[in-house]
C-alpha positions as CSV (number, residue, x, y, z in Angstrom):
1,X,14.3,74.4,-31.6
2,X,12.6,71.1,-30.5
3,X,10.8,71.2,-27.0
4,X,11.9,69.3,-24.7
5,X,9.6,66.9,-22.4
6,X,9.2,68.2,-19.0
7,X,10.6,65.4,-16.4
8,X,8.4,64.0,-14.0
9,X,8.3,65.2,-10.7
10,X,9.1,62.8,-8.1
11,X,7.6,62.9,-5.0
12,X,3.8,63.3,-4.0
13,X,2.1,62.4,-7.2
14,X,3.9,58.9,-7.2
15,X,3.0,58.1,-3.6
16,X,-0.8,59.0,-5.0
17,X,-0.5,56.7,-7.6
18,X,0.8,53.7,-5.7
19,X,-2.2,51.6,-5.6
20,X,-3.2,49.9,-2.3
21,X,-2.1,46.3,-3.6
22,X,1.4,47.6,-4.5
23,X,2.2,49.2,-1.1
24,X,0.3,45.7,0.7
25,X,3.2,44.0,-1.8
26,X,5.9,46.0,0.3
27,X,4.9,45.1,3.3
28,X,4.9,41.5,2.7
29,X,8.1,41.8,1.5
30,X,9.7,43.5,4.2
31,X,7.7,40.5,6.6
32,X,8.7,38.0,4.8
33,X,12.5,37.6,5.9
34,X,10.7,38.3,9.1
35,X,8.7,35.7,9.5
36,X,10.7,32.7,7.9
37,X,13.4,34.1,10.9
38,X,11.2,33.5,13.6
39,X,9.7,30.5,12.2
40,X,13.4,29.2,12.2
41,X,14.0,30.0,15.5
42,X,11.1,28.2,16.8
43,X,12.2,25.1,15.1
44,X,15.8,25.4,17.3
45,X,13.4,25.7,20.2
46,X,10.9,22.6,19.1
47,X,14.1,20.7,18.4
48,X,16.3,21.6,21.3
49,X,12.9,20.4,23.3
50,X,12.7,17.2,21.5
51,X,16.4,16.3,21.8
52,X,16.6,17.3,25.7
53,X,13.2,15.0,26.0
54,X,14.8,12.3,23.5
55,X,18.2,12.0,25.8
56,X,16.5,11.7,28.6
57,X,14.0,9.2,27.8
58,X,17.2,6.7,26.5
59,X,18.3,7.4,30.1
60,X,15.2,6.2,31.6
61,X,15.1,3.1,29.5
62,X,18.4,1.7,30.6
63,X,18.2,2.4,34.0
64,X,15.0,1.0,34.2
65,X,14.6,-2.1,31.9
66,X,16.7,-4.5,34.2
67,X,18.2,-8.1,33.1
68,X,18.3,-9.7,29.5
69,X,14.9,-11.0,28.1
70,X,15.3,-14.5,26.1
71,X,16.5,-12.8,22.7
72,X,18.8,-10.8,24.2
73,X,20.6,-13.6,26.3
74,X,20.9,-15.6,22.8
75,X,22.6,-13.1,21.2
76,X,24.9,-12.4,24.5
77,X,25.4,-16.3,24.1
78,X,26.7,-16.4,20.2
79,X,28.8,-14.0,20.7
80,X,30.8,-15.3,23.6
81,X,31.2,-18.9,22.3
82,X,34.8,-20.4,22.6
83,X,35.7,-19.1,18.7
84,X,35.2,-17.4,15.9
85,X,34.2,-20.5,14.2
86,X,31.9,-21.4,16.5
87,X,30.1,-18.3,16.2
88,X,29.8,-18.8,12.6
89,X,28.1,-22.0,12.6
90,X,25.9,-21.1,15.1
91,X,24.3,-18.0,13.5
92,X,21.4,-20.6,12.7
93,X,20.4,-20.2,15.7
94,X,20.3,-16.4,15.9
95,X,18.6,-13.6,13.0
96,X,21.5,-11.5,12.2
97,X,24.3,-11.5,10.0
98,X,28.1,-11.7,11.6
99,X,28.8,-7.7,12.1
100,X,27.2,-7.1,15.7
101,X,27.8,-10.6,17.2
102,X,32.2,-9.3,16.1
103,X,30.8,-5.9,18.5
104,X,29.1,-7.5,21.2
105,X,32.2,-10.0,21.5
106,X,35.1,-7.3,21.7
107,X,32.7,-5.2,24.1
108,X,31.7,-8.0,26.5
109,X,35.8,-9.2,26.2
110,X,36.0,-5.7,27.5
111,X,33.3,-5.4,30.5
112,X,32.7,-9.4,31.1
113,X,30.5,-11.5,29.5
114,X,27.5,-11.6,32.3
115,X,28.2,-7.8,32.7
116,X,24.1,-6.7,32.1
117,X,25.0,-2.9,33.0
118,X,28.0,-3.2,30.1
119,X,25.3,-4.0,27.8
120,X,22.8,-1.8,28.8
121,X,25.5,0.9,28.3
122,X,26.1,-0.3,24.5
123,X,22.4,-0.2,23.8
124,X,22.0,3.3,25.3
125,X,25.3,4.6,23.3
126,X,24.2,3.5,19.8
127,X,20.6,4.8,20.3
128,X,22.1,8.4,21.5
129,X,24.0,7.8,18.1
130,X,21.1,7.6,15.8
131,X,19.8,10.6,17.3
132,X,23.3,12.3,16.7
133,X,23.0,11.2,12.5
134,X,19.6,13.0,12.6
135,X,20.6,16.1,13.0
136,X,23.7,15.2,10.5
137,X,21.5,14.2,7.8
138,X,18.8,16.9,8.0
139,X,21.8,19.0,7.8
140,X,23.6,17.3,5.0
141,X,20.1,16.6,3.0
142,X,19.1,20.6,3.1
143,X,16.5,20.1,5.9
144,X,18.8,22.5,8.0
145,X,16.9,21.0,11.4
146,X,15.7,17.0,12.1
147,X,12.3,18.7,13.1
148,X,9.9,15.7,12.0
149,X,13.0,12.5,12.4
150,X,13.6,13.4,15.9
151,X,10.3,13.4,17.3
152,X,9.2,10.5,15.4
153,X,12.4,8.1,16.3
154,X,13.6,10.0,19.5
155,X,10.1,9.9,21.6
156,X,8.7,6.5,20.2
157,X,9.1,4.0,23.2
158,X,8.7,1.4,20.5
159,X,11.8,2.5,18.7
160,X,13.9,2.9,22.1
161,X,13.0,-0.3,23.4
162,X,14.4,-2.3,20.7
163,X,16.4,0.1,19.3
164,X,18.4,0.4,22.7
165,X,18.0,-3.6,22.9
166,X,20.9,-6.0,23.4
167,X,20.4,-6.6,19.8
168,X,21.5,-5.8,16.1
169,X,18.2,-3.3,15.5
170,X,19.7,-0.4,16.6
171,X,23.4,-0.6,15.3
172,X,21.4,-1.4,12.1
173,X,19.2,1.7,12.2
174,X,22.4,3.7,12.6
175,X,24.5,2.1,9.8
176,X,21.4,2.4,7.6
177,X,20.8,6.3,8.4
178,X,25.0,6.9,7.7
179,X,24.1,4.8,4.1
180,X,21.3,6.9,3.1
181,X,23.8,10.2,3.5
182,X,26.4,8.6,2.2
183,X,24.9,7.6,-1.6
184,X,23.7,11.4,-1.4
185,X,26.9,12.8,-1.1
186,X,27.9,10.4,-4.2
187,X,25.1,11.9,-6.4
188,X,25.1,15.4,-5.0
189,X,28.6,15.7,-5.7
190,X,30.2,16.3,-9.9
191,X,30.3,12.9,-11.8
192,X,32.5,11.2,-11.1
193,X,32.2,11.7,-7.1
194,X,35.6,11.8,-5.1
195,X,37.4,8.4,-4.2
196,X,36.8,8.9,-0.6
197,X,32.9,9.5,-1.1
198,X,33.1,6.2,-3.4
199,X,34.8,4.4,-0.4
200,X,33.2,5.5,2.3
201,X,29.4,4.7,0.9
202,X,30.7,1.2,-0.3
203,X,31.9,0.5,3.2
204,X,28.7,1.6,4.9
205,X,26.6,-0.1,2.0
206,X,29.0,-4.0,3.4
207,X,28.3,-2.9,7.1
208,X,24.5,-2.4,6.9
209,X,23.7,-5.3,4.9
210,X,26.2,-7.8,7.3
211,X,24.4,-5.7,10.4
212,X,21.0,-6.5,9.6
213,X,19.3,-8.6,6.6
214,X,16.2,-6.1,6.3
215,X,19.1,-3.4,5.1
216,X,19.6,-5.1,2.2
217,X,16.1,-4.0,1.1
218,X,17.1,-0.7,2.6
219,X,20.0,-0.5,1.0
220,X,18.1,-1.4,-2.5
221,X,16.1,1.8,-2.1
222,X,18.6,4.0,-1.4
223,X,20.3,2.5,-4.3
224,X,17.5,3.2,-6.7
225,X,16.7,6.8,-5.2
226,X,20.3,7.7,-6.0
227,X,20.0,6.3,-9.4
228,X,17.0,8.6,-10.3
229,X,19.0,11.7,-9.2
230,X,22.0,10.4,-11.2
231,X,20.1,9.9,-14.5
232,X,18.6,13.2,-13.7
233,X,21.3,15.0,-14.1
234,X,23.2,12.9,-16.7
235,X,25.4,11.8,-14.7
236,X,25.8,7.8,-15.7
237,X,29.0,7.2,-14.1
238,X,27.9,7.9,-11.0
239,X,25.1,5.8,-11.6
240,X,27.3,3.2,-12.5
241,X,29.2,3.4,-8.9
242,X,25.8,3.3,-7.2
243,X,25.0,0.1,-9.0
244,X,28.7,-1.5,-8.2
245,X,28.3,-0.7,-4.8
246,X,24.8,-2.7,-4.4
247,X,25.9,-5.3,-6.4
248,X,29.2,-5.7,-4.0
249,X,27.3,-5.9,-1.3
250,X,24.4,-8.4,-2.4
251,X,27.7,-10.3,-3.0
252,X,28.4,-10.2,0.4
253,X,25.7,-12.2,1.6
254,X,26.4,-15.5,-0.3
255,X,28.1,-16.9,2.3
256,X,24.9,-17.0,4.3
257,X,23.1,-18.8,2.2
258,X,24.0,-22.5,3.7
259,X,23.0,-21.0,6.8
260,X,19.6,-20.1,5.3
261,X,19.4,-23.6,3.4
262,X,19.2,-25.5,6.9
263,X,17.2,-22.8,8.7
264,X,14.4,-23.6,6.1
265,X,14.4,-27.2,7.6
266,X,13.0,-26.0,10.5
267,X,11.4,-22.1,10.3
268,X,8.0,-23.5,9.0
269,X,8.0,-23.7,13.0
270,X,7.4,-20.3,13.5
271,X,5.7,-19.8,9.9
272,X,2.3,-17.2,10.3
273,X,-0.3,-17.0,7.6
274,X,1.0,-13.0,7.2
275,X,-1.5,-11.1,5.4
276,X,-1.1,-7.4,4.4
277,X,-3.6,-6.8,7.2
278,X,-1.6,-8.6,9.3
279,X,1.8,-6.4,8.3
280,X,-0.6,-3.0,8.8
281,X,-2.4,-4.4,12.1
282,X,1.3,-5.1,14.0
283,X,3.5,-1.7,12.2
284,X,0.4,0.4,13.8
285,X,1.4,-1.1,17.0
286,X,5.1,0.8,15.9
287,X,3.8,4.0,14.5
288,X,1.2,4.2,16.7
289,X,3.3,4.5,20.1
290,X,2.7,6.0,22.4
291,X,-0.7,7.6,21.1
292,X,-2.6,6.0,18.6
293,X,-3.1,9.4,16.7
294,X,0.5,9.0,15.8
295,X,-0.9,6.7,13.1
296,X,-3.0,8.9,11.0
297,X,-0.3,11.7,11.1
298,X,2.1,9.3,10.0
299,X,-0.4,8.2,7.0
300,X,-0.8,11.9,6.5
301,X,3.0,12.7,6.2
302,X,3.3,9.7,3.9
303,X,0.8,10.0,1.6
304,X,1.3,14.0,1.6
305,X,4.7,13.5,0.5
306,X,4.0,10.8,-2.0
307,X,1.6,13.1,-3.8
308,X,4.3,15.7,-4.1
309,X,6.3,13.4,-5.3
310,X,3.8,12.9,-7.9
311,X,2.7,16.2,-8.3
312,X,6.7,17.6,-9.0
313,X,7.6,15.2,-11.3
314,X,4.5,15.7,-13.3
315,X,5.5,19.3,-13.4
316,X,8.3,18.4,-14.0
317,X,8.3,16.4,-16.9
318,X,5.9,18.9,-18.3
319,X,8.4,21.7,-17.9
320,X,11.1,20.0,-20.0
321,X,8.7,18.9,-22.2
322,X,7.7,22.6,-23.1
323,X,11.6,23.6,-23.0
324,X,12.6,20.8,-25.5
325,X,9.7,22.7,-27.7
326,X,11.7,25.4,-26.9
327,X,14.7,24.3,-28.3
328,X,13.0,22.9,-31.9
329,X,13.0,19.7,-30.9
330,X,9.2,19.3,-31.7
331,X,8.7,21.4,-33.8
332,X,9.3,25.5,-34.6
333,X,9.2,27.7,-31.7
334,X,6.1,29.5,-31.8
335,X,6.5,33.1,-31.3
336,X,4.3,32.9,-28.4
337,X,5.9,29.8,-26.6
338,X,6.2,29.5,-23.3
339,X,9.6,30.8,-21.7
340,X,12.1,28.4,-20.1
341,X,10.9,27.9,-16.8
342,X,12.5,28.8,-13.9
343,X,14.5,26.1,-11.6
344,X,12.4,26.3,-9.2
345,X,9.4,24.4,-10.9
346,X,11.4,21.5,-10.8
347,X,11.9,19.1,-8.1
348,X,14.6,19.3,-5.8
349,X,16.9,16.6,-6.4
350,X,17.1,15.9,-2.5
351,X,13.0,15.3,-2.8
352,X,13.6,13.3,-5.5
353,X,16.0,11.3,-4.0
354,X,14.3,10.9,-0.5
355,X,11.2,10.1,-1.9
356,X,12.1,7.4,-4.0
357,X,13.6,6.0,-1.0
358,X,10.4,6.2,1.0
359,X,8.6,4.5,-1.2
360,X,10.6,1.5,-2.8
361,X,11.7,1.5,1.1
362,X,8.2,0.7,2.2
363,X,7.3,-1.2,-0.5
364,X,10.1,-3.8,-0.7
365,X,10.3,-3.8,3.0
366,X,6.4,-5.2,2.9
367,X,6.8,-7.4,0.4
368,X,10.0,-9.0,2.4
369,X,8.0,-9.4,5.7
370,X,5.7,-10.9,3.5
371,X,7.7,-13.3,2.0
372,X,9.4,-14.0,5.4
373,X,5.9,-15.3,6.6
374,X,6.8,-15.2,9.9
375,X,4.9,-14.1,13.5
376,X,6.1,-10.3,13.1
377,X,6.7,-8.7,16.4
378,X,7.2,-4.6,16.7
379,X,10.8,-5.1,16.8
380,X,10.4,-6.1,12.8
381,X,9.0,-2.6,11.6
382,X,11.4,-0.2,13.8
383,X,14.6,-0.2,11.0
384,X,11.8,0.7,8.4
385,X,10.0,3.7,10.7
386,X,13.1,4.9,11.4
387,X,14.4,5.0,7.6
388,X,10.9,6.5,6.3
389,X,11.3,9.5,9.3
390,X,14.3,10.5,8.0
391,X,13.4,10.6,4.1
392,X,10.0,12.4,5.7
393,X,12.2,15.1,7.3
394,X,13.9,16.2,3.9
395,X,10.7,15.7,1.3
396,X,8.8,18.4,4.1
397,X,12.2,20.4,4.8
398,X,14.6,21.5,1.5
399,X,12.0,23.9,0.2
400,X,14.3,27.4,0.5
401,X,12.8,30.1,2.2
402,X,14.6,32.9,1.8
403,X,14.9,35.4,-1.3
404,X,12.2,34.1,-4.2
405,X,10.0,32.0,-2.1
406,X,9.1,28.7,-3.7
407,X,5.1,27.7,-3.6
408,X,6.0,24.7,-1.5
409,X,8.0,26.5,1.0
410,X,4.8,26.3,3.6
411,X,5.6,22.6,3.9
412,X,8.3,23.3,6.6
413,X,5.8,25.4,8.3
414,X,3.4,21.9,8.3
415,X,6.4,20.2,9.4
416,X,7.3,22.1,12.6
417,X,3.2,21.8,13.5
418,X,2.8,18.2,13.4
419,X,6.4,18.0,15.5
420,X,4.9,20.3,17.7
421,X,1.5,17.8,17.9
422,X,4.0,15.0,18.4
423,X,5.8,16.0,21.1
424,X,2.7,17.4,23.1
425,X,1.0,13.6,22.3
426,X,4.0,11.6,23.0
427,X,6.1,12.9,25.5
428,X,4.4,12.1,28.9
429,X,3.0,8.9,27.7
430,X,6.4,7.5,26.7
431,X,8.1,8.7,30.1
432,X,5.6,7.0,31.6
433,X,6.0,3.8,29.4
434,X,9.5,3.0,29.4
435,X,10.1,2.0,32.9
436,X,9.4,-1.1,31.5
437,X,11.1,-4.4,31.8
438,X,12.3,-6.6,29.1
439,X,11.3,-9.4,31.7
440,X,11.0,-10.9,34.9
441,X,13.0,-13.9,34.5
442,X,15.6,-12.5,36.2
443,X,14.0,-11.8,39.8
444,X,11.9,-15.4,39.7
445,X,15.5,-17.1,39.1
446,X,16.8,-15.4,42.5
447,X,13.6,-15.9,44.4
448,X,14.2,-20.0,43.0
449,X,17.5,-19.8,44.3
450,X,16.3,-18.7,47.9
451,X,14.0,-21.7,47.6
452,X,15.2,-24.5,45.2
453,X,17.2,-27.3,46.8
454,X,19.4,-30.0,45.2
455,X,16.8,-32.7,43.8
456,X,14.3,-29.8,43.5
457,X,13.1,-29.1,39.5
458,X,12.3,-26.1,37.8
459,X,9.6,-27.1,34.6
460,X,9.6,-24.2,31.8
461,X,6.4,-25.1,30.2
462,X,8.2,-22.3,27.3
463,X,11.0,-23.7,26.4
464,X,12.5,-20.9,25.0
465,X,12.1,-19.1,28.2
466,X,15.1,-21.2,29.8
467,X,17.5,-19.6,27.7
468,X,17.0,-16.5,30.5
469,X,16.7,-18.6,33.0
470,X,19.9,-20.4,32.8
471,X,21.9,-17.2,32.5
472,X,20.5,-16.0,35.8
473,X,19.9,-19.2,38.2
474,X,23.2,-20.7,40.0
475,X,21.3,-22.9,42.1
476,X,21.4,-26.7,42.2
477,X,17.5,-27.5,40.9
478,X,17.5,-29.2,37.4
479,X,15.9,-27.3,34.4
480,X,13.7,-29.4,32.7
481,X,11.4,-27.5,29.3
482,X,8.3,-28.8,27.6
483,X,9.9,-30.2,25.0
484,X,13.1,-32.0,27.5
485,X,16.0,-30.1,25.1
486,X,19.1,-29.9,26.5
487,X,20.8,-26.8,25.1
488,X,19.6,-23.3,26.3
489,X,21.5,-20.9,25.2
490,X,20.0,-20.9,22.0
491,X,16.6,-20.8,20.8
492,X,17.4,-24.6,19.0
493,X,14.1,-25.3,16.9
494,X,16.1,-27.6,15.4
495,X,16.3,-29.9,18.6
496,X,12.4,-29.3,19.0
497,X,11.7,-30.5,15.7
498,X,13.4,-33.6,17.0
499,X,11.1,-33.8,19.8
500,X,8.0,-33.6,17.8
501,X,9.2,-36.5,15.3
502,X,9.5,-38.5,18.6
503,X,7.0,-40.6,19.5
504,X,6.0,-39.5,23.2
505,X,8.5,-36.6,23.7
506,X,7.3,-35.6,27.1
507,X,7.3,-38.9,28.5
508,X,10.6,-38.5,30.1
509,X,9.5,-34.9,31.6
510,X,6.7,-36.5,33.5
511,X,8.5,-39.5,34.7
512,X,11.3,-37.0,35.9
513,X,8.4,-35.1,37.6
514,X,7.0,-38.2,39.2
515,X,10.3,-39.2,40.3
516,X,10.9,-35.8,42.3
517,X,8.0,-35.5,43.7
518,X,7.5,-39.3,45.0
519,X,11.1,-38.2,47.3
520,X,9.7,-35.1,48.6
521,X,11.6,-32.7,46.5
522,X,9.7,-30.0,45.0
523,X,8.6,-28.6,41.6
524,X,8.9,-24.9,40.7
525,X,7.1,-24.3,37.3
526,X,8.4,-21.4,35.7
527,X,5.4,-20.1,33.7
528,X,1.9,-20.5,32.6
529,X,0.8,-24.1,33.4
530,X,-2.4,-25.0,33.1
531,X,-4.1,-27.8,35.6
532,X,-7.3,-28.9,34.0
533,X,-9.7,-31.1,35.6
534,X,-10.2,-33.8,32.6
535,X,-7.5,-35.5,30.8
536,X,-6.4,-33.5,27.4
537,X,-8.2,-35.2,23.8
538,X,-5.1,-35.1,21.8
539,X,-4.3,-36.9,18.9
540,X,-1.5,-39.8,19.3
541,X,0.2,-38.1,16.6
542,X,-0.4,-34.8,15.5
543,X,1.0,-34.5,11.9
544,X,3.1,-31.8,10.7
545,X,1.3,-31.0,7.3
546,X,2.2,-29.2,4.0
547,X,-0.4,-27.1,2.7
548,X,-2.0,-26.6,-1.2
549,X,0.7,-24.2,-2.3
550,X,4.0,-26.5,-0.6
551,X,4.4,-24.0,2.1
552,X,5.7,-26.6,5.5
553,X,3.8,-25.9,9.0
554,X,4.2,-26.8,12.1
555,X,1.4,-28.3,14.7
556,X,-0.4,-26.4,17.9
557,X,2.4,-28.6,20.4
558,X,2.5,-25.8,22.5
559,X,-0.3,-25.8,23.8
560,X,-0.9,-29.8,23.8
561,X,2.4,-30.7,26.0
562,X,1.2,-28.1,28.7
563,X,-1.9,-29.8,29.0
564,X,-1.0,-33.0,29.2
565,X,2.0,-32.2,31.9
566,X,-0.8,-29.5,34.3
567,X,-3.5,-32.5,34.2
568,X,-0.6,-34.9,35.5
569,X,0.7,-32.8,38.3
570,X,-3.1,-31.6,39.0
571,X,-4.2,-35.5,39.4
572,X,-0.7,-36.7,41.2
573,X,0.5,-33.7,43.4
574,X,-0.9,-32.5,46.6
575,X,-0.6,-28.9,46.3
576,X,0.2,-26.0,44.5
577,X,0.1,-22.7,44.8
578,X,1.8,-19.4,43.5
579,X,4.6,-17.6,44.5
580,X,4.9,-13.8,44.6
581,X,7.8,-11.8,43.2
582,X,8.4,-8.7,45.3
583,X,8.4,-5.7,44.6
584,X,6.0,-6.1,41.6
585,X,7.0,-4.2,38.3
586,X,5.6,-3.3,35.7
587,X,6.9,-6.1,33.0
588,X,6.3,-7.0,28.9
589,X,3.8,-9.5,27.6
590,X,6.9,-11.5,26.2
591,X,8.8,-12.6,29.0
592,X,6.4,-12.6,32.3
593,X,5.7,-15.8,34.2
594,X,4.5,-16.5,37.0
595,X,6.2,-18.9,39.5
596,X,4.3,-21.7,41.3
597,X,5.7,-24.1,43.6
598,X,4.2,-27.8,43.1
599,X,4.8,-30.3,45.7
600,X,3.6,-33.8,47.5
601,X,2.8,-37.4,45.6
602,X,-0.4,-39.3,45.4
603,X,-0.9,-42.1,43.2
């Protein structure tokens, strides 16, 4: 008979052989769920703080920000002319494609064409809507909670400002945002994706790229990032669709390119020698609002998230390299090879996708500011900062966390500290910011209409500054700019380019001057004018020049006509003083003038 084995006895002997690293393995376990619960739940509460702080600071804006500053009033202009004809010829004068001015018309049709609150209202409901496609993205994308996008579009003044603007920046950020979802419901889906996915991200693809020019760059990362996910995962029609779709709407644009063809006759006006210093030096001025430590967090998140980029697909790659071993397609399998990995070594498509974004994003955004070679204003960068937040919020946010935690699941625990920083740095400051005015214009026309008299003239040494003007003054004075145009509704550089090839084009300005003042009327200069002592050295002619490489530029006229027009009023007038504007508010570098009333002849 064979004996049989005792059993072992359950009980104490196995709790004393439990060594102190299994039972420490328990216990992390059991925390585990634990903590990646509470960690979630303080996300809803970081969030539900940012959104609360977000909604409110939109609110503050437009209740604060008062009339239309020059660019807004152009664009309020175009898109109330007589026709739809009209509009289209005139987009020359404007830097958007047709898509908003078609909005801005059927809204003002609505609420009246000088109806500033109507506007105000517009600006304030599409930047409440790019906060509302955060939170569908993040959710859409796998990042469950816009932790990082909220706080770094919802509580940067710089972003609500312009975004909120009577212009096409923030309808463009919001289109743009809807496109990015959109191609990553195409690849996330089987190949070939659903007809309505096809549709509906070839009709946001034509509405981004007719809202705003830059989105065609935009649109040409998203484009690519989908691709890579798509020949990822083998799946070639869908990359096909992705590339029909850009190509349609690159197509889209021709029509614009007459438009473009006479701009050029005139935009080495406003040409800047832009640098990549330059580019850097002025998107700071973005990022870096309202704290300037908002900039090195935002080169942190960047560059963190274009190492891991990196980093995965060097894994990656490695990975499939081993499995294709594996399979004998290098050789035999060694008996000792390497087994398959698991899926989670590999980078999550959403990662992959978002980061390709980020980065052909930024760098064909760059390289078209830099090909533009214009004087690049903060209102420039905020489309891009807003598309590289959101791609920011998934590469930091997808990692799972429950059940087999991934290695790179702590990133979402780095992402909820630096909202946290961000809302603790930028919160008071930009409450305390965004009572600020788009200009001033508005109150210095009223205060001229208390004043001003018929015969009276008001001298704009900024010519583009009368395009406010004229929407708000009703008086009788004349308006009369350095150089004399006569349209201002536009910002026409083509009419000042005329001017220039003129002989003496402020001639007729100062014998209008001379004229009003020699009756007794009075001058009201609108703006910066500056009365020096000694006639202005100025060439007879300065010449518009073309430098070593072709490139066109204009001359420093600006600043010569001024002269020429203070030391004439300085040498023939017998006073001058200011004017104040009551109550005094706080008001942007771009559009605040002074007002100073010039009267009495001498010879």
């Amino acid at each position: 008979m064979t004996p049989v084995a005792p059993a072992p006895i359950s009980g104490a002997g196995d709790q004393a052989n439990r060594t102190p690293n299994s039972a420490s393995s328990s216990r992390i376990e059991i925390l585990r769920p634990l903590f990646w619960t509470y960690l979630g739940r303080l996300e809803w509460v970081v969030v539900t703080i940012a959104a609360c702080l977000a909604v409110a600071l939109h609110l503050r804006f437009v209740t604060h920000v008062g009339g239309l500053w020059r660019d807004e009033t152009n664009s309020a202009n175009l898109a109330t002319l007589s026709s739809f004809g009209e509009m289209w010829r005139s987009l020359d004068y404007d830097s958007f494609p047709f898509l908003f001015f078609l909005l801005l018309r059927s809204w003002l049709e609505l609420f009246g064409s000088h109806n500033d609150a109507a506007l105000r209202t517009l600006g304030c409901l599409t930047g409440l809507g790019i906060l509302a496609v955060l939170w569908i993205n993040s959710h859409s994308l796998g990042a469950r909670l816009p932790v990082l996008s909220l706080v770094l579009i919802g509580l940067n003044p710089m972003l609500i400002r312009y975004g909120d603007s009577a212009r096409a920046y923030g309808l463009g950020i919001f289109l743009i945002l809807l496109t990015f979802r959109s191609f990553w419901r195409l690849v996330d889906a089987p190949s070939p994706p659903a007809v309505g996915r096809v549709m509906a991200a070839a009709a946001l693809a034509l509405l981004s790229v007719q809202c705003l020019y830059y989105n065609s760059v935009l649109l040409l990362a998203i484009s690519v990032g989908a691709i890579a996910v798509a020949w990822r995962r083998r799946a070639y029609r869908t990359a096909g669709i992705v590339v029909a779709i850009g190509l349609l709407a690159a197509v889209s644009l021709v029509p614009y390119v007459p438009m473009m063809r006479r701009m050029h006759e005139w935009s080495f006006l406003v040409n800047f020698p832009v640098d990549f210093k330059w580019l850097w030096t002025r998107g700071c001025e973005v990022i870096g609002s309202p704290d300037s430590v908002a900039i090195w967090l935002w080169v942190a998140l960047f560059f963190t998230g274009l190492i891991l980029l990196l980093v995965r697909a060097a894994v990656t790659l490695r990975h499939r390299l081993l499995r294709n071993h594996e399979k004998g397609e290098l050789g035999p399998i060694s008996p000792n090879a390497t087994a398959a990995p698991d899926r989670s070594t590999f980078i999550s498509s959403a990662v992959l996708y978002a980061g390709v974004c980020s980065v052909v994003g930024v760098v064909g955004y760059v390289g078209f500011l830099k090909l533009l070679n214009y004087y690049t204003q903060p209102w420039y960068y905020i489309t891009l900062v807003a598309f590289v937040a959101c791609t920011l919020d998934v590469i930091f946010g997808v990692w799972p966390s429950a059940g087999k935690v991934h290695p790179l699941s702590s990133l979402r625990i780095v992402r909820l500290a630096i909202a946290i920083i961000f809302v603790a740095l930028a919160g008071l400051p930009a409450w305390t910011e965004l009572p600020t005015r788009h200009t001033n214009v508005d109150l210095l026309a009223a205060r001229i209409e208390q004043l001003g008299k018929e015969g009276d003239v008001i001298l704009v040494p900024r010519w583009e500054c009368a395009i406010t003007l004229c929407r708000y003054y009703g008086g009788p004075a004349e308006v009369v700019t350095l150089p004399p145009i006569r349209d201002h509704r536009f910002h026409r550089y083509d009419l000042v380019l005329r001017e220039i090839k003129m002989a003496d084009p402020i001639q007729p300005v100062l014998a209008k001057l001379e004229t009003v003042l020699r009756s007794g009327h009075r001058v009201f200069v609108a703006g910066t004018l500056p009365f020096p002592l000694a006639p202005p050295v100025l060439p007879a002619k300065p010449p518009i020049y073309r430098d070593p490489v072709g490139g066109w530029h204009g001359v420093p006229y600006d600043f010569g006509w001024p002269l020429q027009v203070g030391h004439f009023l300085r040498v023939h007038a017998t006073s001058a003083g200011p004017i104040g504007l009551s109550p005094r508010l706080q008001v942007q570098e771009f559009e605040n003038l002074e007002l100073v009333l010039v009267q009495g002849w001498k010879p």
